[in-house]
Backbone as ProteinMPNN parsed JSONL, in Angstrom:
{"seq_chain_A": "XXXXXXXXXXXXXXXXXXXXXXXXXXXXXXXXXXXXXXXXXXXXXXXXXXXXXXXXXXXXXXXXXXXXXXXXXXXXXXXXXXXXXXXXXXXXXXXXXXXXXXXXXXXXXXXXXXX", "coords_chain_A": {"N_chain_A": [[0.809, -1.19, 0.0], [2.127, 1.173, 0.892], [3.448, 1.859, -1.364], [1.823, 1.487, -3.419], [1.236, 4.102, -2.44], [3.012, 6.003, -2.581], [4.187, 6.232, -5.185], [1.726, 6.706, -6.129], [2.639, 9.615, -5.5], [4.689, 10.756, -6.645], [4.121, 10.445, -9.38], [2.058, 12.441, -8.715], [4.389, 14.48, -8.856], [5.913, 14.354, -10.672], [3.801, 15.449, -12.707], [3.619, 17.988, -12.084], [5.636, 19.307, -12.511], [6.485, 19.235, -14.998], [4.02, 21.06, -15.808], [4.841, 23.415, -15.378], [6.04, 27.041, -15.589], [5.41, 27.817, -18.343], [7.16, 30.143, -19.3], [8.526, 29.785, -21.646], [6.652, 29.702, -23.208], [5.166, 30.401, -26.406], [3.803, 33.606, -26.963], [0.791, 35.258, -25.919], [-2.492, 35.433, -27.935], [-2.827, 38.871, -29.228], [-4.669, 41.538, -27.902], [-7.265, 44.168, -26.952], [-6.406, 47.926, -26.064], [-7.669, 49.25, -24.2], [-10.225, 51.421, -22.665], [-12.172, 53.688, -20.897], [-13.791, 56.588, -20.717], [-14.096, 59.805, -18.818], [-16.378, 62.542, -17.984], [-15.915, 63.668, -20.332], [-16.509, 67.051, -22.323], [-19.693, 67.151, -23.813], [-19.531, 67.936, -27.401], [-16.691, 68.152, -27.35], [-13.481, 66.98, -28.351], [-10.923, 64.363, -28.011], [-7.534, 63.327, -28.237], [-6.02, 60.525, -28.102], [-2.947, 58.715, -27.964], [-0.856, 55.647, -28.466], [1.961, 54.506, -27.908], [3.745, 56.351, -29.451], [2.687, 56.253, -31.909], [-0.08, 54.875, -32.641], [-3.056, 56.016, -32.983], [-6.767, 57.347, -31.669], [-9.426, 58.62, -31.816], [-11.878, 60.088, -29.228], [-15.026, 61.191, -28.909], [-17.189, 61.384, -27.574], [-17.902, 60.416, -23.7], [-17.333, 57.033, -22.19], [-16.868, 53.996, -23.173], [-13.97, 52.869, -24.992], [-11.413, 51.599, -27.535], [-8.424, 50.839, -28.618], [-7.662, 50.441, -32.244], [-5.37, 48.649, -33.134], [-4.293, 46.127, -31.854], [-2.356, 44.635, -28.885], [0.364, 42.674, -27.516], [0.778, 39.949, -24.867], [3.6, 40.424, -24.343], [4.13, 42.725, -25.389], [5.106, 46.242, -25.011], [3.417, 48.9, -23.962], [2.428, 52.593, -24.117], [0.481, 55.253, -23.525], [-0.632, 58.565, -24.331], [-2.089, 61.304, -24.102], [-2.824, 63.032, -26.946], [-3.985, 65.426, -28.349], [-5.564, 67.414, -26.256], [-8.788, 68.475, -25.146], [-11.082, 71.414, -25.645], [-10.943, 74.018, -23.318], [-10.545, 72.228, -21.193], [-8.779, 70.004, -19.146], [-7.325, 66.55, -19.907], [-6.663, 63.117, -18.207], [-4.195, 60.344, -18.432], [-4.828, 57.423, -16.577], [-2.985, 54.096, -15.67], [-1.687, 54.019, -18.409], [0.779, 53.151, -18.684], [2.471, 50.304, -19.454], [3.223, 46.824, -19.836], [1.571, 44.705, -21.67], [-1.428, 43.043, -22.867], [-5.392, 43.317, -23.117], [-5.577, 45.81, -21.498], [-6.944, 48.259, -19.553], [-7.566, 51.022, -19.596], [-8.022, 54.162, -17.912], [-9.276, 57.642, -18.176], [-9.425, 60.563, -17.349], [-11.411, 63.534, -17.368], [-11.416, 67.16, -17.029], [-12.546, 70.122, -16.074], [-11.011, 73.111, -17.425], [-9.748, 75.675, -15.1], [-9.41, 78.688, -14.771], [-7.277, 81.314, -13.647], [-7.391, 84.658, -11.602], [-4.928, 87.352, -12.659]], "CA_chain_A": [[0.0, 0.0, 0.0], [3.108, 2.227, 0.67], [4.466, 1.702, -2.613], [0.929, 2.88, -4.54], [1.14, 6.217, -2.092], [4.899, 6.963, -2.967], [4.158, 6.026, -6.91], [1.29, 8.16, -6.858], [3.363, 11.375, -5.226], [5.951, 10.939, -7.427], [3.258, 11.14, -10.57], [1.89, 14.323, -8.717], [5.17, 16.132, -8.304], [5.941, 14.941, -12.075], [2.803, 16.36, -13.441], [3.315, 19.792, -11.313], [6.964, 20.138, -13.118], [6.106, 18.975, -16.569], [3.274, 22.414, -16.056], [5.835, 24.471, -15.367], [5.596, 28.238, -15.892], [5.024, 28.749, -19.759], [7.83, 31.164, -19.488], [8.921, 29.951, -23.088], [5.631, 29.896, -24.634], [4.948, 31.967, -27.293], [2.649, 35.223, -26.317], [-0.743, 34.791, -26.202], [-2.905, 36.277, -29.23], [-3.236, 39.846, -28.797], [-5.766, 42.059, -27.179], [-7.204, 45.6, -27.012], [-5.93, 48.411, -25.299], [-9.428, 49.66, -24.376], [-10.68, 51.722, -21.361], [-13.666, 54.419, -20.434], [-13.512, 58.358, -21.038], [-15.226, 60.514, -17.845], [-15.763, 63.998, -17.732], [-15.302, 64.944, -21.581], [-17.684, 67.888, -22.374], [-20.597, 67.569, -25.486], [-18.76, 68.614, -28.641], [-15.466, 68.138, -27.061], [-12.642, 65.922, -29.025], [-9.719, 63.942, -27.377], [-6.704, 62.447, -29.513], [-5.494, 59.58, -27.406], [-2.292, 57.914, -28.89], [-0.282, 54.359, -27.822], [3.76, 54.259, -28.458], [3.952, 57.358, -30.448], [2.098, 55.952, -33.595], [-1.357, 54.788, -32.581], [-4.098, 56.88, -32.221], [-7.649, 57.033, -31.774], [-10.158, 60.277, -31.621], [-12.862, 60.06, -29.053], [-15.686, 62.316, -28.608], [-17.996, 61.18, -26.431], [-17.628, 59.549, -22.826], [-17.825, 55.291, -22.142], [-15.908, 53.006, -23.374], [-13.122, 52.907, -26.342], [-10.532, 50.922, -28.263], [-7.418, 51.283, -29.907], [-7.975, 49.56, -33.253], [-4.499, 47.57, -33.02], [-4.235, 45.396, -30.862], [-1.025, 44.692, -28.415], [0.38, 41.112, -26.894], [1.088, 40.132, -23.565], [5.214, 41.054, -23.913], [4.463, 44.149, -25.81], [4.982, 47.69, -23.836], [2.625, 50.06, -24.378], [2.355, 54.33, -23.693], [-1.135, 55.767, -23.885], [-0.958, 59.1, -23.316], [-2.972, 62.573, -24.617], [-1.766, 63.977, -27.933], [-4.568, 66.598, -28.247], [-6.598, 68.254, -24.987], [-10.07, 68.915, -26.147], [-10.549, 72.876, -25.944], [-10.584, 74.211, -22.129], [-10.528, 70.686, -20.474], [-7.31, 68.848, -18.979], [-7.828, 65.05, -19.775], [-5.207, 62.599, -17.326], [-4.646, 58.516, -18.141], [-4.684, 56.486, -15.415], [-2.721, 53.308, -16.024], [-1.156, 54.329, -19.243], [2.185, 52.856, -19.299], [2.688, 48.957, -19.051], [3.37, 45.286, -20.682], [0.677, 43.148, -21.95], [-2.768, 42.875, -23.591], [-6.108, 43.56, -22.185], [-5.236, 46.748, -20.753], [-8.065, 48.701, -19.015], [-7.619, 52.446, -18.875], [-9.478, 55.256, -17.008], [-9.199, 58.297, -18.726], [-10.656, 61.991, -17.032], [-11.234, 64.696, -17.914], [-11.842, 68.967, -15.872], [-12.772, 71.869, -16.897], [-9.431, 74.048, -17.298], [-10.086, 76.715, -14.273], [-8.131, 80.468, -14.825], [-7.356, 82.189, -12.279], [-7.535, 86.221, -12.969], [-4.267, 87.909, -12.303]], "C_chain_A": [[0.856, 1.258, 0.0], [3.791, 2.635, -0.51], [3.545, 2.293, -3.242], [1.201, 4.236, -3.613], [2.171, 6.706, -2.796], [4.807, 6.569, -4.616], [3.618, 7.17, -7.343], [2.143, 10.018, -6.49], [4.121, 11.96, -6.052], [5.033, 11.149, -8.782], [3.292, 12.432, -10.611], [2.783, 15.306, -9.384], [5.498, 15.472, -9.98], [5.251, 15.505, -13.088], [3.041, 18.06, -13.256], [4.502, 20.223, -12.24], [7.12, 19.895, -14.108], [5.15, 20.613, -16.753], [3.925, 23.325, -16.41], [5.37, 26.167, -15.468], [5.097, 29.026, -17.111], [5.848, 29.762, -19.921], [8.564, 30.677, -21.035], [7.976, 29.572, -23.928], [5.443, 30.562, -25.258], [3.793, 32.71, -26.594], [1.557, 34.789, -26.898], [-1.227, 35.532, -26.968], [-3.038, 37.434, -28.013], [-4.412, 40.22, -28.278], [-5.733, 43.07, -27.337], [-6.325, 46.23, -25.994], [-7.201, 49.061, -25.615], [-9.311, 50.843, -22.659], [-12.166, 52.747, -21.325], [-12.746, 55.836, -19.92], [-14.533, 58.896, -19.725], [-14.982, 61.893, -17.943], [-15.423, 65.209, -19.136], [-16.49, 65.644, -21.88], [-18.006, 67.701, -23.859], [-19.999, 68.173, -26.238], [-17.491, 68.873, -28.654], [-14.883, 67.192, -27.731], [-11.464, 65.985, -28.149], [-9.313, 62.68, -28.146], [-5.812, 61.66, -28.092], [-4.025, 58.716, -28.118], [-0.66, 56.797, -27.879], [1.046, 54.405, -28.669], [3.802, 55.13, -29.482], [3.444, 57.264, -31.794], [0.426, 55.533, -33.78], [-2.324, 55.693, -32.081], [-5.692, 56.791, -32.118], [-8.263, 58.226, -31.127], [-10.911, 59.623, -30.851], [-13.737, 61.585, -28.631], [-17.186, 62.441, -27.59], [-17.698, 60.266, -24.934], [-18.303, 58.287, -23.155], [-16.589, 55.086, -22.663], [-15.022, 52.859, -24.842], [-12.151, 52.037, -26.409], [-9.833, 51.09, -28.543], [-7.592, 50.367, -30.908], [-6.795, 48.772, -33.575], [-4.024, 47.088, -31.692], [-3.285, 45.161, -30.271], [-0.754, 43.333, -27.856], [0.681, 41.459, -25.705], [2.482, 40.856, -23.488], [4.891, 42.289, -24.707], [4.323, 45.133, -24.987], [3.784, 48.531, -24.576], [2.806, 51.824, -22.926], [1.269, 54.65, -23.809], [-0.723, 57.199, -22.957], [-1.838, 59.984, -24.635], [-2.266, 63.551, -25.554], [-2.61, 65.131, -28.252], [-5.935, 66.421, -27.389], [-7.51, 68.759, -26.035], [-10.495, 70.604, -25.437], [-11.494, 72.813, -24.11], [-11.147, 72.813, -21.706], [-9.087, 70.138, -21.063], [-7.758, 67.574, -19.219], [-6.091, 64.382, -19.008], [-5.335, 61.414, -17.848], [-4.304, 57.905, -17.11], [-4.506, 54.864, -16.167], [-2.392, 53.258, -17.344], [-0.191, 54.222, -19.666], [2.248, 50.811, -18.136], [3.334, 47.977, -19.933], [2.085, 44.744, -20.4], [-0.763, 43.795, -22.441], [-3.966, 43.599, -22.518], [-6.002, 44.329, -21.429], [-6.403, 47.841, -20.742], [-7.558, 50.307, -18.89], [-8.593, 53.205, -18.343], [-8.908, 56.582, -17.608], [-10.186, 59.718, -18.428], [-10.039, 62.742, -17.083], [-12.401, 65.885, -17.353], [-11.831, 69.664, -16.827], [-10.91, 72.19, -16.115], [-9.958, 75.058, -16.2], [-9.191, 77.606, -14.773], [-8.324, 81.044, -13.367], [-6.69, 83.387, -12.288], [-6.186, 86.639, -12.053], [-4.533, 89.15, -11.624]], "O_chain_A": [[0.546, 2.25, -0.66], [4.566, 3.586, -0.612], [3.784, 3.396, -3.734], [1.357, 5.33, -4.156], [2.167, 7.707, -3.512], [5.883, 6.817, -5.16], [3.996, 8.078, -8.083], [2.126, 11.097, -7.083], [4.305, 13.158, -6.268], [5.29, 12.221, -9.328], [3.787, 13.272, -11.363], [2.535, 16.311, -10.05], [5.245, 16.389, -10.761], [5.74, 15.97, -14.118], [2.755, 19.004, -13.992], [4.468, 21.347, -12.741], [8.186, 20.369, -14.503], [5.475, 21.34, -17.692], [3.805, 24.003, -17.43], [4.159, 26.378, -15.392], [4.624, 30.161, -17.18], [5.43, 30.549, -20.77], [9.27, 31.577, -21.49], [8.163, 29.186, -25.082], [5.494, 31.715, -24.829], [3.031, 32.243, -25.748], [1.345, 34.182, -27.948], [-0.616, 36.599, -27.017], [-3.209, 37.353, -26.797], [-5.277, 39.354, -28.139], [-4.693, 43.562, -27.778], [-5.633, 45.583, -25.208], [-7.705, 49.352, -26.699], [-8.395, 50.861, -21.837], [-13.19, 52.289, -21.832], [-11.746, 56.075, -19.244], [-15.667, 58.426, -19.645], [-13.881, 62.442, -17.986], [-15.068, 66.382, -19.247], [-17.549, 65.028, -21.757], [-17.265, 67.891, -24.824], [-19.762, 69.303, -25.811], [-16.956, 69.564, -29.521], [-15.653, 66.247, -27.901], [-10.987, 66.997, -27.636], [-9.911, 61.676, -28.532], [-5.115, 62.27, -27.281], [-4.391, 57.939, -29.0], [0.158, 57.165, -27.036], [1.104, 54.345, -29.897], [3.915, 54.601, -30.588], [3.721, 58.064, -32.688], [-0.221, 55.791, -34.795], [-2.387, 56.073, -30.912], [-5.986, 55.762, -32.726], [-7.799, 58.775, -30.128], [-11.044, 58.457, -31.224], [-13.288, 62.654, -28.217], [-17.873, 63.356, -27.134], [-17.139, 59.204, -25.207], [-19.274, 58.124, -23.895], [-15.561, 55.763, -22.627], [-15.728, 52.726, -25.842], [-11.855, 51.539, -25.323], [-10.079, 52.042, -29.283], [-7.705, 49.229, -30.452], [-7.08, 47.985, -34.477], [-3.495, 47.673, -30.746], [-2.454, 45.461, -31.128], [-1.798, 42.704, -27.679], [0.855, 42.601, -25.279], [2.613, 41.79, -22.698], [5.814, 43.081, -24.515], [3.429, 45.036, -24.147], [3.528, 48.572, -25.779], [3.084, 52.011, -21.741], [0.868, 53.906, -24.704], [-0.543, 57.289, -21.743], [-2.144, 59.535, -25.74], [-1.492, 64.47, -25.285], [-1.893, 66.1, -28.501], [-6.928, 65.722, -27.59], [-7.325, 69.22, -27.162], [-9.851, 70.755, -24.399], [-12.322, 71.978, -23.746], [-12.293, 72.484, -22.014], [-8.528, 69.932, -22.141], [-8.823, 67.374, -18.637], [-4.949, 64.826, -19.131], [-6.507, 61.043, -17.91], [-3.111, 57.994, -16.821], [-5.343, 54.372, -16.924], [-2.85, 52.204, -17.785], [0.171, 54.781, -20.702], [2.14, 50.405, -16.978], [4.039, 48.436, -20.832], [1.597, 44.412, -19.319], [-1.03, 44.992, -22.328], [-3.706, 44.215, -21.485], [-6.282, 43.913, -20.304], [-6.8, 48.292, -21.817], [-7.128, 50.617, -17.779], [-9.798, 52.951, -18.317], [-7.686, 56.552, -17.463], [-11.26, 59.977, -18.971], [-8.831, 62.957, -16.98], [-13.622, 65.77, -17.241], [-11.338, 69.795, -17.947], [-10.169, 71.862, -15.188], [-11.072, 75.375, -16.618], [-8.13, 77.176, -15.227], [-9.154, 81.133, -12.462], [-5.581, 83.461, -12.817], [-6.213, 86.361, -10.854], [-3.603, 89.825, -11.184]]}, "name": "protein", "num_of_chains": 1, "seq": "XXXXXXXXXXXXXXXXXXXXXXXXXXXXXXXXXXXXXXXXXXXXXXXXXXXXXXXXXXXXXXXXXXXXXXXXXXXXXXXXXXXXXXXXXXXXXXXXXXXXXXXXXXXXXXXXXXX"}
């Protein structure tokens, strides 16, 4: 009976290290770089753009896309290449590695303040 326990353990622990980590699998298919706009004002436009070459206009708040997609090892930048007219927009979570990347994206009124 000791001999099936210690057979099967020894299966276990060679199943667990046959799993291993996948650290030399290839990258999993890509994914968006997507998130949700708050705060942009009616008739306002904001130019969003990923690693200096992707961009994507939105003009209403909710939810958006970049239309190319990124893998898990790729880096990505997301930041704000044109402020929509008086309103700051900020990204939250805008610089990473990997797919499926969720941003938050708000956006204030510009305040002045009178000399």
């Amino acid at each position: 009976m000791n001999a099936i326990k210690i057979s099967l353990a020894i299966a276990s622990l060679t199943f667990l290290v046959a799993c291993g980590d996948n650290s030399n699998s290839e990258p999993r298919q890509a994914g968006p770089i997507s998130g949700t706009v708050m705060g942009l004002s009616i008739g306002n436009e904001l130019v969003l753009q990923n690693n200096d070459a992707n961009t994507t206009l939105l003009s209403v708040n909710g939810n958006f896309s970049f239309a190319t997609p990124v893998s898990d090892q790729e880096s990505y930048s997301v930041t704000v290449l044109t402020q929509p007219t008086s309103q700051i927009c900020t990204v939250l979570n805008g610089n990473g590695t990997g797919a499926m990347v969720n941003l938050s994206i708000t956006c204030v009124p510009v305040t002045y303040i009178p000399s």
